[in-house]
C-alpha distance (Angstrom), angle and dihedral (degrees) to the residues before:
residue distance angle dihedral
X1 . . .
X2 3.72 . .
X3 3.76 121.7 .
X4 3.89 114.2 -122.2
X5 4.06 86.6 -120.9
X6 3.78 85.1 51.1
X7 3.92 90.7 56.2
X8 3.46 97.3 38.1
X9 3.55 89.6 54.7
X10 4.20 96.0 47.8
X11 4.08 82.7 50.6
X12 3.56 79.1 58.9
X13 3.36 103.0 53.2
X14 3.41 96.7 36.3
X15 3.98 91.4 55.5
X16 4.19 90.3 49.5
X17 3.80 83.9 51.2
X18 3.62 96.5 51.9
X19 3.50 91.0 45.1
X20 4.04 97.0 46.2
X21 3.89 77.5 50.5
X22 3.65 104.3 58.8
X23 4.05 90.8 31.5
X24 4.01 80.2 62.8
X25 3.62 99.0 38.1
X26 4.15 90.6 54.3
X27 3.95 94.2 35.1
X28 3.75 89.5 100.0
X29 4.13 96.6 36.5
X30 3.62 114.9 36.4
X31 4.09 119.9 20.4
X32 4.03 88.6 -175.6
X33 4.08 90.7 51.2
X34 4.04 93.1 37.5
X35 3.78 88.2 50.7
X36 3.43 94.6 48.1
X37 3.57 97.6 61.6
X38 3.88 88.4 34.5
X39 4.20 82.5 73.7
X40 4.26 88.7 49.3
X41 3.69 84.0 49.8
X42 3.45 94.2 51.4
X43 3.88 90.4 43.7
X44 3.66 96.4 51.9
X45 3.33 97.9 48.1
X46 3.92 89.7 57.7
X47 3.78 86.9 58.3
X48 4.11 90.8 41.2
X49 3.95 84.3 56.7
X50 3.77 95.7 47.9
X51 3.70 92.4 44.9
X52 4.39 97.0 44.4
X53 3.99 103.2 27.4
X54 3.60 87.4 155.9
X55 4.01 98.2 59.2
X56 3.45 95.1 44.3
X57 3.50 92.5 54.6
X58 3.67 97.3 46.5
X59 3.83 77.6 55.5
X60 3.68 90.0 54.4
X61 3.55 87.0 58.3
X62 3.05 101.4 48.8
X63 3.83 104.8 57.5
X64 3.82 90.2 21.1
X65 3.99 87.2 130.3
X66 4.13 93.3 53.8
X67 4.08 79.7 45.5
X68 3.83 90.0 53.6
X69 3.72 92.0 46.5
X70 3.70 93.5 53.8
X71 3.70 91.4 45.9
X72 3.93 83.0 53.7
X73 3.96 86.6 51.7
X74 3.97 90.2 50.2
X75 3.41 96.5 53.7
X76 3.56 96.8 43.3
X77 3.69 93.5 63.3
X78 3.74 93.6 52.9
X79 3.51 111.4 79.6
X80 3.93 85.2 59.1
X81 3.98 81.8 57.0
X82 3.58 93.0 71.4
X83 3.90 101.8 40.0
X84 3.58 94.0 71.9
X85 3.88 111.6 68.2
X86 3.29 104.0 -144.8
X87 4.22 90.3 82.9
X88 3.80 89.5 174.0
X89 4.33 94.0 62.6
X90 3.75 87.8 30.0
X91 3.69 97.5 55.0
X92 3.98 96.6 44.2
X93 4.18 92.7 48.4
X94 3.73 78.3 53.5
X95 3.87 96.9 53.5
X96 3.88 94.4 32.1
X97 3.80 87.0 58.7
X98 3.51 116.6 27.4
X99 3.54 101.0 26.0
X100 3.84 114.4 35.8
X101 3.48 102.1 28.4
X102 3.64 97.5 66.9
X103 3.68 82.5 40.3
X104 3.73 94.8 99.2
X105 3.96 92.0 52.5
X106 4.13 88.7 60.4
X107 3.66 97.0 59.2
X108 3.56 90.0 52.4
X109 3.70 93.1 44.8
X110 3.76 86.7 49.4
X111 3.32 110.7 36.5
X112 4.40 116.8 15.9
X113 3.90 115.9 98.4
X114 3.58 121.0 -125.7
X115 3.79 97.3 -107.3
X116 4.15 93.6 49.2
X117 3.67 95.9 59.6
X118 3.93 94.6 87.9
X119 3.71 85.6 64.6
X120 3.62 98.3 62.3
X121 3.68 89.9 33.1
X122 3.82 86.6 59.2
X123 3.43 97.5 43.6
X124 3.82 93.4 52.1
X125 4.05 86.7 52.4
X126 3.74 88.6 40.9
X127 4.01 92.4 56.9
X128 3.68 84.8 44.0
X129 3.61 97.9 61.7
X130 3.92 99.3 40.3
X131 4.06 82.8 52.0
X132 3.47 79.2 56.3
X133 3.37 103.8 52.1
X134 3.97 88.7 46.0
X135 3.55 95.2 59.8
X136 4.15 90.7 63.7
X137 3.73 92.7 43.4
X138 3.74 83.6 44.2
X139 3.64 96.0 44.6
X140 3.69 102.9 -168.7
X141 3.55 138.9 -82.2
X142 3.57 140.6 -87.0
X143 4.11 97.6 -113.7
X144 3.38 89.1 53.0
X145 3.90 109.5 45.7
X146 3.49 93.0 -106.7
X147 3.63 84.3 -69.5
X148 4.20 102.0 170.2
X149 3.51 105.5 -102.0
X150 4.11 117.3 178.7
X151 4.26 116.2 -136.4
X152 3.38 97.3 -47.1
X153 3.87 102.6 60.3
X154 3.70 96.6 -124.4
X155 3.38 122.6 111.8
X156 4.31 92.6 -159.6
X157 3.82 90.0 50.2
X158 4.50 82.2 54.5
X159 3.63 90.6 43.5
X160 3.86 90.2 53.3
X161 3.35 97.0 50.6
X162 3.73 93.9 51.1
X163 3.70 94.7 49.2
X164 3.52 90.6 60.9
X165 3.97 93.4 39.3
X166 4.07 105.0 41.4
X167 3.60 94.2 66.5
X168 3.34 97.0 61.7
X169 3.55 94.7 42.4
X170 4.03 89.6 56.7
X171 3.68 86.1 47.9
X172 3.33 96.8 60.9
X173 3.71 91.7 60.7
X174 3.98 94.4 52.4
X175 4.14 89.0 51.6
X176 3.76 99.8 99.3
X177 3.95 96.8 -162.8
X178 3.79 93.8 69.6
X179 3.92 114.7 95.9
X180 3.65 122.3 -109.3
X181 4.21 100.9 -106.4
X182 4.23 85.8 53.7
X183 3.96 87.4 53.1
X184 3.59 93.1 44.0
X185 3.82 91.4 45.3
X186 4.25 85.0 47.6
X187 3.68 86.3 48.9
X188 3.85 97.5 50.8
X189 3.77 81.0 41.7
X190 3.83 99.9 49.8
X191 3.81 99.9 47.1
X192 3.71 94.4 47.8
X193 3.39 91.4 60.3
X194 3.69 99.0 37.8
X195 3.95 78.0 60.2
X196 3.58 87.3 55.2
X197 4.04 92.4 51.9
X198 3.97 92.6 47.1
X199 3.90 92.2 55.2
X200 3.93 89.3 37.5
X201 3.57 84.2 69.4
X202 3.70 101.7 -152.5
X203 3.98 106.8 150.7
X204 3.49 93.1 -171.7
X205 3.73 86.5 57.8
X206 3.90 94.8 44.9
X207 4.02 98.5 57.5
X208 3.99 90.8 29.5
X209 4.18 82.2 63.1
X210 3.71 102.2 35.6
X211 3.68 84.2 59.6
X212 3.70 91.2 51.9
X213 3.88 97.7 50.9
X214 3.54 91.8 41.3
X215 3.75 88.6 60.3
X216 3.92 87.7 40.2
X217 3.48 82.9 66.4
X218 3.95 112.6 44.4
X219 3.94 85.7 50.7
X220 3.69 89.5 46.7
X221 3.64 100.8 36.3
X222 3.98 93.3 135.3
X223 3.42 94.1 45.0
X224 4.29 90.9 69.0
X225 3.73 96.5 131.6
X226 3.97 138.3 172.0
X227 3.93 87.8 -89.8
X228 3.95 92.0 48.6
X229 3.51 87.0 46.4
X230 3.48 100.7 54.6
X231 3.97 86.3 41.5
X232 4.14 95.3 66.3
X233 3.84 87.8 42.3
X234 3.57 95.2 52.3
X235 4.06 89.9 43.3
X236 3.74 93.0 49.7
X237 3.94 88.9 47.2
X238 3.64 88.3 50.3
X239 3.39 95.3 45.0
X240 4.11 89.0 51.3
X241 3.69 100.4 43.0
X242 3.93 85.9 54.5
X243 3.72 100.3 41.9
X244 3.98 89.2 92.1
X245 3.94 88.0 47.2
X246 3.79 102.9 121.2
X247 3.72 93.8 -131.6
X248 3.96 97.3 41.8
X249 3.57 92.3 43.8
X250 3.61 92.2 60.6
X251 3.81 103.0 35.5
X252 4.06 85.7 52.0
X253 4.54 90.3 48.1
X254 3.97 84.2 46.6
X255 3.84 98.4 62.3
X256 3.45 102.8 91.0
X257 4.15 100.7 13.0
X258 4.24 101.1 106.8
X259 3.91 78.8 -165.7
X260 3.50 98.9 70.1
X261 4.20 109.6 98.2
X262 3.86 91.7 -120.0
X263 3.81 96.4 50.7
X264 4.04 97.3 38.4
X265 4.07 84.7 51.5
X266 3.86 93.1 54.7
X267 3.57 89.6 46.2
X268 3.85 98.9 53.7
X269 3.95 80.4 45.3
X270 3.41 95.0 58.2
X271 3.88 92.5 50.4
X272 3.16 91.8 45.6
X273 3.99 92.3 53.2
X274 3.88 88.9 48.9
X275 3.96 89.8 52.8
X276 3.69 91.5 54.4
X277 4.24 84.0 43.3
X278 4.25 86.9 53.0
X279 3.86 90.3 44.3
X280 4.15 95.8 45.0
X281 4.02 101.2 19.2
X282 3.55 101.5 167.6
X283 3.91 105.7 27.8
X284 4.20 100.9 25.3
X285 3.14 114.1 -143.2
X286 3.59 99.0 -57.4
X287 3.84 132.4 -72.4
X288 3.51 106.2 -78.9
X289 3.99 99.5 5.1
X290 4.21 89.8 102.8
X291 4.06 94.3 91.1
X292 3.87 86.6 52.8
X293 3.74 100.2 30.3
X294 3.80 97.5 54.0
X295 3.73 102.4 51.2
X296 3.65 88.8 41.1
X297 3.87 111.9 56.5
X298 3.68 101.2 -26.4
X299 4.08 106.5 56.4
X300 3.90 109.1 115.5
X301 3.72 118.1 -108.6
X302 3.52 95.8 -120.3
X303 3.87 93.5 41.3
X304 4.16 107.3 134.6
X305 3.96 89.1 -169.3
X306 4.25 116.9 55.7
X307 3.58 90.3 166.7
X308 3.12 100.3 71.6
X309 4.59 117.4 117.4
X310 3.96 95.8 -175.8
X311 4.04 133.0 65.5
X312 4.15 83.4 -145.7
X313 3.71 91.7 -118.2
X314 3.42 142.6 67.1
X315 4.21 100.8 -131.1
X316 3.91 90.8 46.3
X317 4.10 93.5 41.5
X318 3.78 92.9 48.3
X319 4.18 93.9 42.1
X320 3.54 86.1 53.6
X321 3.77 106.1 50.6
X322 4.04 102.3 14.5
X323 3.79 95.5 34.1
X324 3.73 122.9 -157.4
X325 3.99 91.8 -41.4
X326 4.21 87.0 68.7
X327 3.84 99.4 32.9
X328 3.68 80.2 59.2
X329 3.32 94.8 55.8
X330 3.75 91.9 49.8
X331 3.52 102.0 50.3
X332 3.98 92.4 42.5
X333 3.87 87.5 44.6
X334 3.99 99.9 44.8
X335 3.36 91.3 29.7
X336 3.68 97.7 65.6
X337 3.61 87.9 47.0
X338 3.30 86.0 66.0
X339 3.68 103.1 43.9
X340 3.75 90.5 41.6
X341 3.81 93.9 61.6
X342 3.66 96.7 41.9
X343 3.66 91.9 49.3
X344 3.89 99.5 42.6
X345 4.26 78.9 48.5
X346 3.39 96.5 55.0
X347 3.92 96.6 40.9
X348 4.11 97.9 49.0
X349 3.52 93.5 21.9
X350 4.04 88.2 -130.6
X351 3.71 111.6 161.2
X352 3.77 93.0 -149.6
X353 3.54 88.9 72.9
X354 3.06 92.7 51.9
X355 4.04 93.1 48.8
X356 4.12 84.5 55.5
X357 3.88 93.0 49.7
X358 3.24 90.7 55.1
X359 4.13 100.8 45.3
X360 3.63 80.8 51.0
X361 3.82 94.7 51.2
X362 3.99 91.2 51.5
X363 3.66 97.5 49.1
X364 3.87 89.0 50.2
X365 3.32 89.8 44.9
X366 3.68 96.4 54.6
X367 3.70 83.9 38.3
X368 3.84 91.4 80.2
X369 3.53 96.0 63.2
X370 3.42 101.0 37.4
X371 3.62 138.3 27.4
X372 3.86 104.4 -112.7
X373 3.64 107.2 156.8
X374 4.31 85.1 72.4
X375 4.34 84.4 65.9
X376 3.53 92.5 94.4
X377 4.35 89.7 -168.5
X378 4.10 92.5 46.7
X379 3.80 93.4 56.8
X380 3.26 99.4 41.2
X381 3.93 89.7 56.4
X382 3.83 81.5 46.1
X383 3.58 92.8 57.7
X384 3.86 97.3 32.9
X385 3.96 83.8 51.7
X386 3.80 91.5 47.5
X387 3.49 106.2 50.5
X388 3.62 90.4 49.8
X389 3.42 95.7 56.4
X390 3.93 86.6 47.7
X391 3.23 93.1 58.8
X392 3.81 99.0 39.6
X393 4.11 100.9 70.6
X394 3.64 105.4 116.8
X395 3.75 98.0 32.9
X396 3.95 89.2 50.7
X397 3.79 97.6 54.6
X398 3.98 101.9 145.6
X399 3.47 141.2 115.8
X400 4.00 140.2 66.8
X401 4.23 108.0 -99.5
X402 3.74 104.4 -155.7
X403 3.83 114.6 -167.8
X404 4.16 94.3 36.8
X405 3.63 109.3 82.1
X406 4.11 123.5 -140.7
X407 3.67 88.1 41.9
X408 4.31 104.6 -170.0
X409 3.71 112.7 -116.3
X410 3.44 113.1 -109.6
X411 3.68 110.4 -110.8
């Protein structure tokens, strides 16, 4: 029979779960309902760690070098923290998004078994694709073009989530051990939301996942299947039928034309970042000082838009107010995200690590064009999304890998 402490401490569990659940399920809906049980997550997992020490420490352990990496990243940012002299606002933009963002991602590192990741994973996908269908009963709004834009009415907050979700979406048609009605039903899945992306119109979004599936592909070159098949047909036929959309048609003739308003804005952004970078080259210009900085003294003469808060990526934002201290930070920090995934793929062959390499990959990707870490609900679906896949290797072992030899039998 079970001890009291022993069912006290499944209730436990069982109530972080729940609420890790239906913080994931409403990440990509409702930001006042998703933060809500965000705080009973939180609150659990206090009591979870005072009533099983022992596992979260062998946790500990056992990511201690991601954990030393994001203590890197902390640091990193806080020399900016003190250049701006408003500590107060300073201070909180630090915590907001270094600290309790990725928040989310630690309890699940910490604290989620094995076999309950696929619930979280699921209910990250599952927000995903009602977002999805929002944005064409929604159909866009006026400031945007009509650009699809999900709940939240911005079609960069959409675009994020869908770099971090597509991949693993296209994924699940190149993993062979999945029966034929889940493919089909990922297939049906993945091109009605790659519809969605096209007439979301996010550029940065479009190349950031055409390099993802085209790596999806060269790794799982053997894997090209009926489903897959069907897949790049139905994307190219997308792709053509909306090529004479107004909206499309433009956003695809503006990718590499600097004259184009949105391009030549980003640019002068950009320079404008690096100026504040040459001025402040170790600290920035402090974290949080850009939206008063850059109309100020820093806004480009030619600039049509001195409004504007954000340097529309993340590599130009953070050399601009954190300097070379915090783009350290970033690119040590993200980058051995990256590494770690590819390497922990290519050792155990796992596709889930795969699957998190490559979320990671999009949202950097997207990253350069547009500042993404600042959208509080995208990265913490990044990092709720993340951490479960972390955690998920053994239980997820599926899949053929082509072009890496001594592939491990699935069990």
């Amino acid at each position: 029979m079970q001890s009291i402490f022993e069912k006290k401490t499944q209730l436990i569990y069982l109530s972080l779960l729940v609420s890790l659940s239906l913080c994931a399920f409403f990440q990509c809906i409702a930001v006042a309902i998703s933060n809500l049980f965000q705080v009973l997550s939180s609150v659990f997992f206090l009591l979870y760690v005072l009533a099983q020490p022992r596992k979260v420490l062998e946790r500990i352990k056992k990511f201690k070098i991601f954990f030393y990496a994001y203590l890197l990243f902390i640091l990193s940012f806080l020399p900016s923290v003190f250049v701006n002299p408003n500590l107060k606002e300073s201070f909180g933009i630090w915590f907001s998004l270094i600290v309790l963002r990725p928040f989310l991602g630690f309890i699940v590192l910490l604290s989620v078994e094995k076999k309950d990741t696929y619930i979280l994973i699921g209910s990250l996908l599952l927000s995903f694709l009602i977002d999805s269908v929002y944005a064409i009963i929604d159909g866009g709004r006026a400031n945007y073009g009509y650009r699809l834009n999900g709940f939240y009415g911005h079609p960069m907050i959409y675009a994020g989530f869908a770099c971090v979700s597509m991949p693993i979406f296209f994924l699940g048609l190149l993993l062979s051990s999945f029966s034929k009605l889940f493919k089909f039903s990922v297939l049906l899945i993945f091109l009605f939301c790659g519809y969605v992306v096209l007439l979301n119109g996010t550029r940065g979004a479009w190349l950031a996942l055409l390099i993802c599936f085209s790596l999806a592909l060269l790794v799982y070159i053997r894997n090209i299947s009926i489903p897959v098949l069907l897949a790049i047909l139905g994307s190219l036929l997308l792709v053509f039928s909306l090529s004479t959309h107004n909206t499309i048609s433009s956003r695809v003739s503006s990718l590499t034309d600097a004259g184009i308003s949105t391009n030549s804005e980003r640019i002068r952004l950009w320079k404008s970042s690096f100026a504040m970078f040459k001025d402040h080259p170790v600290t920035g210009v402090g974290m949080g000082v850009f939206k008063d900085a850059y109309p100020k003294k820093y806004i480009h003469k030619d600039s049509k838009e001195p409004n504007l808060t954000r340097a529309h990526s993340n590599f130009f934002q953070i050399l601009g107010e954190n300097g070379s201290t915090g783009l350290t930070g970033f690119f040590l920090f993200f980058g051995y995200l990256l590494v770690w995934s590819l390497i922990k793929f290519i050792k155990t062959r796992e596709d889930t690590y795969f699957m998190a390499f490559l979320s990671t990959l999009g949202l950097m990707l997207q990253g350069l064009t547009e500042f993404n870490l600042a959208h509080s609900n995208v990265m913490k679906y990044f990092w709720l999304m993340f951490g479960s896949l972390m955690v998920s290797e053994p239980f997820w072992r599926i899949g053929n890998l082509s072009i890496l030899s001594n592939r491990k039998s699935a069990p």
